[in-house]
N, C-alpha and C positions, 0 to 999 in steps of 0.2 A: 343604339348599340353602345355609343359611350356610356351612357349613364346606367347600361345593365352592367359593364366590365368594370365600374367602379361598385356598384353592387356586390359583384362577387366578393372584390378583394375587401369590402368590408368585411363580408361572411367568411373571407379566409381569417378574419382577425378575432372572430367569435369564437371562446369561449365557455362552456357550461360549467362552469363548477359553483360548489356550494359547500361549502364547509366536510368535502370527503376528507377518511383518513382511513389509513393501510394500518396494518398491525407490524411491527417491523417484525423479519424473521430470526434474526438472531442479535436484537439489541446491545447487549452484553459482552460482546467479541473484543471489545477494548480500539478500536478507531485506527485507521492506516496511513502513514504518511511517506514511505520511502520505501520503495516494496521489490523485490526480487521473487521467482518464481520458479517452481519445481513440480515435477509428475513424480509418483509411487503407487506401486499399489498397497494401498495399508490394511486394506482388510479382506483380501484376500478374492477379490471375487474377480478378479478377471479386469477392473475397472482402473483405467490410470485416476487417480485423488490428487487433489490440489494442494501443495505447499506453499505458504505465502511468507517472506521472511524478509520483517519490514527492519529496515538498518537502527532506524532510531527509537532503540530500545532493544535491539538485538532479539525481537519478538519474533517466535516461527510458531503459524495456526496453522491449524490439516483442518482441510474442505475434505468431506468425501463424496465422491461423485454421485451422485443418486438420480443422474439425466437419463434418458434416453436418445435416440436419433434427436437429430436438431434440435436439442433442448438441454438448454444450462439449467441446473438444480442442484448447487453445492449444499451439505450439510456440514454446518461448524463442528468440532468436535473435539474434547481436550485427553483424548481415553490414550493420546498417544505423544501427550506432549514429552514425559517422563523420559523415554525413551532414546529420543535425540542429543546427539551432546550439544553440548555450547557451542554458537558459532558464533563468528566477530565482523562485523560490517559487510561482509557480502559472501555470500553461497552461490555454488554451481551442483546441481544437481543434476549428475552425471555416470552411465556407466563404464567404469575404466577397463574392466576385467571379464567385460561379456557373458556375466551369468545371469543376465535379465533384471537385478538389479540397481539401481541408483544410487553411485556412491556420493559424496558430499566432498565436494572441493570448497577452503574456507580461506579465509584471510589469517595468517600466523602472527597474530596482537605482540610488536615489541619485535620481531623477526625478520620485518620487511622481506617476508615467502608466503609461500602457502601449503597448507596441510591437510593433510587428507584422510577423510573415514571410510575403510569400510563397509560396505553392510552387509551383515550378518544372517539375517533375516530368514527366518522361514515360514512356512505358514500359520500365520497366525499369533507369531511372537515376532517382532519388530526388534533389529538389536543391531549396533553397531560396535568397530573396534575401533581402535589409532592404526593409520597406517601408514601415515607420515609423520614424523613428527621432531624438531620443530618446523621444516620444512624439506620441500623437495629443489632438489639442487638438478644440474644440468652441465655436461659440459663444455665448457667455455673458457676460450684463452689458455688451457695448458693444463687444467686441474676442474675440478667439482666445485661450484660456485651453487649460491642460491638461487631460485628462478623469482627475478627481481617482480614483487610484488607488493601495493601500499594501501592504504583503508581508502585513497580516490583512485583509482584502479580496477576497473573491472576488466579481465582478464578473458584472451577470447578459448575456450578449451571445446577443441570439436578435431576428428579426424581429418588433415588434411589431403596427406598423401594417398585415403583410399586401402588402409594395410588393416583398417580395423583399429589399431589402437587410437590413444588420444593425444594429440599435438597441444602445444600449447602458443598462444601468439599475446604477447606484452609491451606496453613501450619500455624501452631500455631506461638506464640510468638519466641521460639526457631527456629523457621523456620526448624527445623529436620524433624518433625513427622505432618502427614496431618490428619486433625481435621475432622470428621462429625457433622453437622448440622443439624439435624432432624427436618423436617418441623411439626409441631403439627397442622395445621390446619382442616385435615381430621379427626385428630383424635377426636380433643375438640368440633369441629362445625359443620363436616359433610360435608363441601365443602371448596372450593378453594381460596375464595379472601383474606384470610388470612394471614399475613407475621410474623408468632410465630415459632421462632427456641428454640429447643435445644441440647445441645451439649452431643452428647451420644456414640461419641465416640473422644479417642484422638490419636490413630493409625491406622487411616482408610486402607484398606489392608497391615497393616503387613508391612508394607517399612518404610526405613531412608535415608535422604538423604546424599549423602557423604560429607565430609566438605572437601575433596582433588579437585574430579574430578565430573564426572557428573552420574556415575554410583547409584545405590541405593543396600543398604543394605535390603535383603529379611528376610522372618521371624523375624525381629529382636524383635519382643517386645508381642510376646505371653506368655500367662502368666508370663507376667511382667518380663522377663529376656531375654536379647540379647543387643544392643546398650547400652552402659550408656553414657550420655552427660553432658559435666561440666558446669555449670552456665555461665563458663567465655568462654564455645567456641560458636561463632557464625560462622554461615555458611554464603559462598559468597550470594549475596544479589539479591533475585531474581528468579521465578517461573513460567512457567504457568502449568494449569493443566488441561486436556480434559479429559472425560470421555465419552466412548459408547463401545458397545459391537461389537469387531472387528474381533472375531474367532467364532460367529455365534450359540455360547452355551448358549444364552440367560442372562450371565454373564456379567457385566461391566466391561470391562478393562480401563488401564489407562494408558495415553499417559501425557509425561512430558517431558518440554524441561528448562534447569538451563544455566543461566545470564552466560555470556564469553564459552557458546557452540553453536556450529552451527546447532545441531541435534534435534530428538525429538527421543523418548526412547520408549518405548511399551512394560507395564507390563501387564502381561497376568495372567486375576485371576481363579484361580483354588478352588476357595473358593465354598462358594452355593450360596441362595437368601439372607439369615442374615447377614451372614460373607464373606468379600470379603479378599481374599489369594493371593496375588500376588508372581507369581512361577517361572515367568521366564520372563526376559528382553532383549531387540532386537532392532538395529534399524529400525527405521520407517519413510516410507514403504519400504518392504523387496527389492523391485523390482528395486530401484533408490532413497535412504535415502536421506532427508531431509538434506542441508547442505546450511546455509543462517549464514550470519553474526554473530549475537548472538540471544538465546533466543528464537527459533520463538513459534507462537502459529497456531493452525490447526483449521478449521473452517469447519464441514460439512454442503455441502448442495448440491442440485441438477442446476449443472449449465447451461448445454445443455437439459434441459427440456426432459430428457429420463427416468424420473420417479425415478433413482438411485442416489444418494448420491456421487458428488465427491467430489476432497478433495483441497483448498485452507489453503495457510500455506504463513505468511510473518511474519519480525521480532516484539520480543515484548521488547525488550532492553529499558529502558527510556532515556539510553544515546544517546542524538541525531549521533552523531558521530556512532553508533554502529548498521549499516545498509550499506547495497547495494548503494542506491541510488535507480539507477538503474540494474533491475535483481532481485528485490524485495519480488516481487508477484507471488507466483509458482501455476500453477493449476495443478491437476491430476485428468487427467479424469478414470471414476469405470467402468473399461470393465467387472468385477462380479457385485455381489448383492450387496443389503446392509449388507444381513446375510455375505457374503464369498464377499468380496470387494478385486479389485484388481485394485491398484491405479498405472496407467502409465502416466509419466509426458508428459502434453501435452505442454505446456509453461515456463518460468520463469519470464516475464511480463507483465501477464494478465492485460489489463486493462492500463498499462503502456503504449506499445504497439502503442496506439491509441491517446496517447496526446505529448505534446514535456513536455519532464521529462531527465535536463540533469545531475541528478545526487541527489546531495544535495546540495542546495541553488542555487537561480538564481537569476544574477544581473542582468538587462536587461537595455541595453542601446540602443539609435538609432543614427546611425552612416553611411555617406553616403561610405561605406567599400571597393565596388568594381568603386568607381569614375563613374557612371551612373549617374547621377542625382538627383538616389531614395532612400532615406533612410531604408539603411538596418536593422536588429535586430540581435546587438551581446550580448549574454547574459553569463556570467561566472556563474560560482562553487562557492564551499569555498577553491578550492585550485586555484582558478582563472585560470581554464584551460577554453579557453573561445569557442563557440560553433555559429557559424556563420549561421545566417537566410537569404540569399539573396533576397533582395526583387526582383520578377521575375516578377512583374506585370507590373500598368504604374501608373502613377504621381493621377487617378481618381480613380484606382482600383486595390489596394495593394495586390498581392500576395507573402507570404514568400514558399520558399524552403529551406530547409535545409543543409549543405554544410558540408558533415561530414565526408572531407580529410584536413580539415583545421581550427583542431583546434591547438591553442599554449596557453603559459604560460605566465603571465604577470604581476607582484607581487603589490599586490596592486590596481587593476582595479579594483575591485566589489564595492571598498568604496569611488573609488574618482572621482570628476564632476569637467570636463574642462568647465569654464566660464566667458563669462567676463563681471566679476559683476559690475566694477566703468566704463565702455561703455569708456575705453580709446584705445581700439581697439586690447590690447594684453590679452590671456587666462589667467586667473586666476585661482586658484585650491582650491576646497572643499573637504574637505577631512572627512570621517565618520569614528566613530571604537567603540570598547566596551565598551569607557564609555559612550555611548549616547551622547556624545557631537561635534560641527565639529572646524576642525583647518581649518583657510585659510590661503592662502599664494598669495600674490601678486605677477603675472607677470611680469618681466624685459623686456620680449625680447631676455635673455638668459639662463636666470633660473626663479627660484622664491624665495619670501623674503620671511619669515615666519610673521601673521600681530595679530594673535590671535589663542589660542585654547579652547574659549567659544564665540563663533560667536554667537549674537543674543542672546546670554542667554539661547539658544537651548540645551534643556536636555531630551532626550525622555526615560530616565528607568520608568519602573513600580516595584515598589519593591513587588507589588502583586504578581508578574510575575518570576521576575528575578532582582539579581543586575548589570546586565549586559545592555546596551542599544540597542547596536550593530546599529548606525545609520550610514542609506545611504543616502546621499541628492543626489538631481533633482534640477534644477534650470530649470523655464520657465516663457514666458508671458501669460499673461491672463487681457486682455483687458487694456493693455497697462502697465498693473502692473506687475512687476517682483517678481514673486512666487517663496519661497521655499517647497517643498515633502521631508519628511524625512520619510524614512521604520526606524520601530524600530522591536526589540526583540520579545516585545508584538502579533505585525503585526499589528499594526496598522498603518496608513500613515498619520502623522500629516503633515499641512501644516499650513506656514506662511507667511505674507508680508514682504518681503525685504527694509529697509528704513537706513535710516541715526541714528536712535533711537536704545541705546545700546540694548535694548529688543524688539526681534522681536515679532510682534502681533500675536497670532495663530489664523488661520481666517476658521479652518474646515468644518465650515457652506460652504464653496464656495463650497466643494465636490457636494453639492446639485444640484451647475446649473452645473458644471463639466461633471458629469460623471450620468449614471441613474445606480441604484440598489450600489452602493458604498454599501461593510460592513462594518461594523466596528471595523473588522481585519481579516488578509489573514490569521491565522495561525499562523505563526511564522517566525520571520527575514523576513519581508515584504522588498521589495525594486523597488521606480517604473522607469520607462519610459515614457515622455509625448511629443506628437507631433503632428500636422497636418500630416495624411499621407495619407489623400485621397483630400486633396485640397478642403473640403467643411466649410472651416474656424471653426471648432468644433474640439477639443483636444484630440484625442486618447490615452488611459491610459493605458499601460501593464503592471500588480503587479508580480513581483514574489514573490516567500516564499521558504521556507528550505525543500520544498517538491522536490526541483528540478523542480518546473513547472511554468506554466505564465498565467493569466490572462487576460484578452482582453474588456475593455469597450469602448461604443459608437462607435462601427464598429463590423464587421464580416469578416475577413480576411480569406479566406486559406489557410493550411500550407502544402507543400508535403515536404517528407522524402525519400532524395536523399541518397540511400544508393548504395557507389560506387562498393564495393568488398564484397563478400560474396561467404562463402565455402559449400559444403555439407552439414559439420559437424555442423557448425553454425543453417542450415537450419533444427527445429526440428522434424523431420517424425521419426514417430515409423511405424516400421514392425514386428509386433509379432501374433502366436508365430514363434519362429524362433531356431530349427527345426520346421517344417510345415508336416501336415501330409495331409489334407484335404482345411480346411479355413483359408485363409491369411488377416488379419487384419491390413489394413493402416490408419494411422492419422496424417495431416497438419494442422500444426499453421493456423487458423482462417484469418488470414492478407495476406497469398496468394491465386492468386485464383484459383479454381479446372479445372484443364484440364483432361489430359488423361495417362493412365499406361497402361505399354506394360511389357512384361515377356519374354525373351531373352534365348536362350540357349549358352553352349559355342561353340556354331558354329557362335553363330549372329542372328540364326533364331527367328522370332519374332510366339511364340507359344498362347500367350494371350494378349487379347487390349481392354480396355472399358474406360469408362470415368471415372472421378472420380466425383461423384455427389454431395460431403459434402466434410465438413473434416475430415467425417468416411467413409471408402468404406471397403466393404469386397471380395475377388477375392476367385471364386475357383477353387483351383489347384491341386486336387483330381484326374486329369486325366495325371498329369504329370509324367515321369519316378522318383524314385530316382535320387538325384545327385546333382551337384551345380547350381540357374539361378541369373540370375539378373533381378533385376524390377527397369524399370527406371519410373520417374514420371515427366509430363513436367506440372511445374507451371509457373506462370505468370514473376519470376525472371529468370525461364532457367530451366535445366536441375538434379534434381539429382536421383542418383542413389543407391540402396544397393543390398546387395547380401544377399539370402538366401538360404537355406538348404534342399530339399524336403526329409522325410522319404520315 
């Protein structure tokens, strides 16, 4: 019996794959690294649609829902980006005014408030107005002050008192103690489109935040004694705050996650409907806590169309550096209610998954790599670990594959463009970096000479933006004329004429016959690619940005994701619960596809077999003895296996 039970656990550790690849579905999407979230209906049909609105780069994508019952199936879509205003470091999408719309609460750039859209909207035309602007103030201390709000700050805006309107809850000035904002608009006018706060409370349940670590001090400031804080201590910098009732007492509790931690916290109020008591703190969710970079923030909402509420969580850090990359975007699907929710992590990059996101920042270059004939796409990082696209098509019709046994390191690739710019037959080197400015250096034949490091006059910082430029040049023709592409910080792609004249021309208007739908700006740390690669004499454009992802205009490529080795473990199937008494609850990541599960004994004997028909299947096993089985599941990558427990 021993030597069968070591048998198994080797067969749990097998295995099948062989060189399978997926077509990704919406490669192009440009890659996510700090992501907040929102419902609308955008096109009218009844169906709440995904807004994903990632901070670094100030980037808002609409998913539209295209699922059915228990089935996620977002479709990318850009038919409505135009639409939307500008928003700045973090969104709540929200309706304030109860006309079944979603207005957009944002962060007020330079305002330290927040300001509000909003929507307009009717069927089938998506429109918004200003409705606050430049921020929404409250009253407090004797007069109308602003509702204290900063770009690390996520703000909790949800009804508390039950009136219908929208309250708001924030850490104060000290950033120790979380502020209540009381909506007054039900009370003064009777209904909802009102945006009149005031401030009525300055310890909203009873917590302090720590200035050591990320824990909170409870009861601290009931009648007026517990915490004292000295003028001169400020706490590390940085909050989010979620609010909903997660123990199902009709109670608001409160989920908070603090700047250089990777958790979210879950204080649990023991208060009433007036007073909210926060008693006791936990990580969250109990079953597989939150553990992301820095700072995340939690997003409910119903993802798989099963009526419940699951639970989305990526980070909210401002520092671009202070995320994943990749691994970003965690879902967990609500196998309870909303009242008694029970969140088990279905993924960690939702959404990610589905586009080429190879990290943070992407420098995309085209590069004939494997000596074919056809220009490949090698795109680096910010640490220039660089990330190989094969092109697997033909010279008329480009397909990329993804090559992801061969990546290497290479210092300095993201910023610099072999070229040769005075056409005397040897490469010349462009080189970009953080002052927005480019150095060139002239070709020998054995090295290079250094010739300038303000080439063209070429300065792309924005001090709106940043003091920082961070420029990547491109060098190409375009009708005979040799163009410069420079990605800046902004994300914007400014382009010039290359000439003998100390000051290059910026000729941006050409974007127009270039490229169709050009923005005008990817985000953040824009940097592009340009080529023929379908041989129809027209210029293919790939932008990356600091999202980890790429852009694609004037063509529509393919990309499959050659993924060579992969373990069980990797692969994420939950099997719960586990001990099993009756019904066995499976669920695979969305991206493979459903075959068939068999239930094994330790003899080998195959006792149960059905399909798998979603990425939820439920098996029951109610008829089986006590004792140990294995359930193998055969997806479209091969074979994996777990073992479970029959009571």
């Amino acid at each position: 019996m021993k030597h069968f039970l070591l048998t198994i656990l080797l067969f749990m550790s097998f295995v099948l794959l062989g060189g399978q690849h997926e077509t990704l579905n919406y490669p192009w999407v440009g890659g996510l690294n700090a992501c907040q979230f929102g419902r609308m209906d955008l096109d009218g049909d009844g169906m709440k649609d995904l807004l994903v609105f990632d901070r670094h780069g100030n980037r808002l994508l609409c998913f539209l829902n295209e699922g059915g019952f228990g089935t996620i199936d977002y479709q990318y879509t850009t038919q409505y980006d135009a639409v939307f205003p500008r928003l700045s470091d973090w969104a709540i999408f929200a309706d304030y005014d109860g006309d079944g719309r979603e207005d957009i609460f944002t962060y007020s750039k330079g305002w330290a408030g927040i300001k509000v859209f909003h929507n307009n909207s009717t069927l089938g035309n998506i429109a918004f107005e200003s409705a606050v602007y430049p921020y929404l103030t409250s009253y407090q201390g004797g007069g109308e002050v602003n509702v204290l709000a900063t770009d690390a700050d996520y703000p909790g805006i949800v009804d508390l008192d039950g009136d219908g309107d929208l309250d708001i809850l924030t850490f104060g000035v000290m950033g120790v103690f979380i502020e209540k904002h009381l909506n007054q608009s039900m009370e003064r006018y009777g209904c909802l489109d009102s945006l009149v706060f005031e401030r009525t409370d300055l310890c909203w349940g009873r917590v302090a935040e720590s200035e050591e670590d990320n824990l909170m001090y409870l009861d601290t400031c009931l009648f007026g004694y517990g915490l004292v804080v000295e003028k001169n201590d400020f706490r590390h910098r940085g909050a989010t705050v979620t609010v909903r009732d997660l123990t199902g007492d009709g109670l608001l509790d409160l989920l908070l996650a603090d700047v250089d931690f990777p958790g979210l916290t879950m204080l649990v109020n023991g208060g009433d409907d007036t007073n909210a008591l926060m008693v006791q703190q936990m990580d969250y969710p109990p079953s597989n806590p939150v553990n992301l970079y820095s700072m995340p923030v939690p997003f409910f909402t119903d993802i798989n169309n099963d009526g419940v509420d699951d639970l989305l969580v990526s980070p909210f850090d401002p520092d671009p550096m202070a995320s994943e990359g990749v691994g970003s975007v965690w879902l967990y699907l609500n196998h309870g209610t909303n009242a008694n929710p029970d969140f088990q992590l279905y993924t960690k990059s939702f959404l990610q998954e589905t586009m080429i996101d190879v990290g943070k920042g992407a420098y995309p270059k085209f590069k004939d790599w494997d000596g074919d004939g056809l220009l490949d796409l090698l795109v680096a990082d910010i640490n220039d670990r660089i990330t190989v696209f094969r092109n697997v098509g033909s010279s008329q019709e480009p397909a990329f594959e993804q090559m992801s046994d061969v990546s290497w390191d290479e210092s300095g690739w993201s910023s610099q463009c072999y070229f040769d710019v005075d056409q005397d037959g040897v490469l010349d080197l462009v080189e970009g970096n953080a002052s927005g400015k480019l150095t060139v250096y002239h070709g020998n034949g054995s090295g290079f000479d250094w010739v300038t490091d303000f080439w063209g006059e070429v300065d792309v910082r924005d001090y709106s933006t940043s003091y920082y430029g961070y420029s990547v040049p491109c060098l190409f023709y375009y009708q005979n004329q040799l163009l410069l592409c420079v990605g800046s910080e902004r994300g914007k792609l400014f382009l010039y004429k290359v000439s003998d004249n100390p000051v290059f021309e910026e000729v941006g208007y050409l974007w127009d016959e270039l490229c169709d739908g050009m923005p005008e700006s990817f985000g953040m740390r824009s940097a592009a690619a340009v080529a023929d690669l379908d041989g129809d004499g027209r210029l293919e454009v790939v932008v990356g940005n600091f999202g980890g992802g790429l852009q694609l205009y004037n063509a529509d490529i393919p990309v499959n994701n050659l993924e060579v080795s992969e373990s069980p473990n990797d692969v994420e199937v939950l099997v719960f619960p586990n001990p099993v008494q009756s019904q066995l609850h499976i669920v695979s990541p969305l991206r493979y596809a459903r075959n068939d599960v068999r239930v094994f004994d330790l003899m080998g004997r195959v006792l149960i077999e059905q399909k798998l028909g979603s990425q939820e299947t439920t098996i029951d096993v109610s008829d089986l003895d006590p004792g140990i089985y294995l359930l193998s599941l055969t997806l479209d990558r091969g074979v994996v296996n777990r073992i479970f427990l029959k009571r």
